[in-house]
N, C-alpha and C positions, 0 to 999 in steps of 0.2 A: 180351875187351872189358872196359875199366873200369867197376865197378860205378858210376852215377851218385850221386851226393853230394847226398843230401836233409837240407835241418836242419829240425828239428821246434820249433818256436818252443817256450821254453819261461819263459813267464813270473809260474812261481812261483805257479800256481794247480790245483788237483786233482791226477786224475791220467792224465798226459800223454805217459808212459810205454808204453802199449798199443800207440798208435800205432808207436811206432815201432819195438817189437820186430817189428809184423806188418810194415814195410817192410821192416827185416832180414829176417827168415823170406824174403821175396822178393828177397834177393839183391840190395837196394840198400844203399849204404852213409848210412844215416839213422845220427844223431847228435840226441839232444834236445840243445840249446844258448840258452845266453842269452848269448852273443859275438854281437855286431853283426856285427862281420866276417867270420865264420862262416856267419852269413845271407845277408851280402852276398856269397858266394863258392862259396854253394852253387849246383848247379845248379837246384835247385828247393825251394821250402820249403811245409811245412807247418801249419797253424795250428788244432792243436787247442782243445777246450772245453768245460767240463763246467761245468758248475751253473746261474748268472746271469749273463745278459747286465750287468749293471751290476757287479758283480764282477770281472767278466774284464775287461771295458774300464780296469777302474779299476787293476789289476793289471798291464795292459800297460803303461799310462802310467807307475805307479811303477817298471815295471822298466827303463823308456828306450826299449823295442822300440818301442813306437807308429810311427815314421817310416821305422824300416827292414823293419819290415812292411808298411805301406801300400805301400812302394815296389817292394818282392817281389813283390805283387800286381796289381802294375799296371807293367812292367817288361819283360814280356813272357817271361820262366821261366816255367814249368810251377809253379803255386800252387795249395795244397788246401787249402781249410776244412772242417773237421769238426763238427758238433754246434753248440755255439756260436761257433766258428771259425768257422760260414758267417754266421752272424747276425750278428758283428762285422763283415762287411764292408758289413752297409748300413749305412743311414742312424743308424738307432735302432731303440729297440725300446718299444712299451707297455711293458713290464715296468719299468724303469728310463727314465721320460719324459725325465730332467734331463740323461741321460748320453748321448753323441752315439757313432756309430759311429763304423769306419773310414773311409765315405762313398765307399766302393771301388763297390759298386753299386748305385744308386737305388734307395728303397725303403723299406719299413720293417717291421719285426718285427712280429707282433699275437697278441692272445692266441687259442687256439682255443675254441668256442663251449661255452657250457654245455650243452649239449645231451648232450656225450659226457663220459666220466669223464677228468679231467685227473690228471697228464700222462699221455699217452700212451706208455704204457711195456709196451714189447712189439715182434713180428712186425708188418710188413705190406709191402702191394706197392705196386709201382712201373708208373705206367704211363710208360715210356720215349718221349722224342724221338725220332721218326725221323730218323738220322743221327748222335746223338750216341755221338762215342767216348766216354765217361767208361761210356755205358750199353753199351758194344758187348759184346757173345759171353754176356751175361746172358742167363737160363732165361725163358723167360714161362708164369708169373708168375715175377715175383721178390719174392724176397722180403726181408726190409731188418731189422733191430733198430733200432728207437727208443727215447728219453728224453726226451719234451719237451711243454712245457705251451703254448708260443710257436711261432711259424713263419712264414717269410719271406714276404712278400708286394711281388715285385723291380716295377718299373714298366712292363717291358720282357717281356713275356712270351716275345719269342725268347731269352731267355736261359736260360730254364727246360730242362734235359736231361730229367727227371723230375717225372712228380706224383704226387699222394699223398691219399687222399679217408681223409678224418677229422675227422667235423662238417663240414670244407669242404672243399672241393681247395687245396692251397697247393703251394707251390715246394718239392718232397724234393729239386731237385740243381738247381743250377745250370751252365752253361757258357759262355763267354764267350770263346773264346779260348784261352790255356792258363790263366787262371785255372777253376779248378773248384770244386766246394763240396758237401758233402751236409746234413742235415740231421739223417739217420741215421746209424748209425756201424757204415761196411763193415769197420773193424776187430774188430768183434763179432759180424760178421755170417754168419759162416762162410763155405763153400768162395764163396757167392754173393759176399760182400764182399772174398776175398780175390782174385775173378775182378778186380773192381772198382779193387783197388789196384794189381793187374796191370795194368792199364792205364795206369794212371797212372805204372806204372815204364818200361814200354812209352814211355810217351808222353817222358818224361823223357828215354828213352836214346837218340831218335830225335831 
């Protein structure tokens, strides 16, 4: 069987690279790329992100990808958002008011409460949709690595695969179709995240 053809968007911010060594390690043929064509050719693409949401958006746009991202994502391929690769696809975020998302899924970013020590950086679990592939053949509990001070808050709460209680419950995954999204980042996440991308190569090559 042909390894399936993942591009890992790559536009010219952090580092963006992890990803896609962990999709190799799993036998898919992932490529980081900033060719449009390449995106548009892959059979499924990925859209990681590390730091600020207003940086990364800002970032996309200078590098031209804005539109053949958006359309990856909503196109009906197998699409993953990571970290703030899932936060760019809503609306916006607190963090950066001025700066608008992808607007791929209703909603908006917010910050989590003072209550807890920001950002959340570390271990925690998942409490899984019933029925969602993105969450299938995961351990209960599972357990996830995170980095983030922000967190999605989509409109549509069937679209949520996973939640995540820290100060509040927010959206740790989304699913929608074959668009997917975490929060957390299953490529840090050990054998549990690597179950996680398994799937998604699954889902890919199916």
């Amino acid at each position: 069987m042909t390894a399936p053809r993942i591009a890992v968007v790559d536009y010219g911010i952090g580092n963006l690279r992890s990803a896609e060594k962990a999709l190799q390690h799993l036998g898919a043929d992932a490529a980081l790329t900033s060719d449009s064509g390449v995106i548009e050719q892959a059979d499924a693409v990925v859209l990681p992100g590390v730091g600020a949401f207003g940086a990364c958006m800002r970032a996309l746009r200078a590098s031209g990808l804005e539109t053949v991202t958006r359309s990856a994502a909503t196109d009906g391929r197998p699409f993953l958002g990571i970290c703030i690769g899932m936060q760019m696809l809503f609306d916006g975020s607190d963090e950066t008011p001025d700066v608008a998302g992808l607007g791929v899924v209703p909603g908006r970013v917010t910050l989590l409460p003072g209550t807890v020590r920001r950002p959340q950086m570390g271990w925690n679990t998942l409490e899984i949709t019933t029925g969602s592939r993105l969450g299938a053949h995961l351990p209960d509990p599972a357990w996830l690595y995170f980095v983030h001070s922000y967190a999605p808050e989509p409109e549509d709460a069937e679209a949520v695969a996973a939640w995540c209680d820290y100060g509040r419950r927010f959206a740790a995954a989304i699913e929608s179709g074959a668009l997917w999204a975490t929060q957390f980042h299953p490529e840090k996440s050990g054998a549990v995240g690597m179950r996680m991308l398994t799937n998604f190569v699954e889902a890919v090559a199916t």
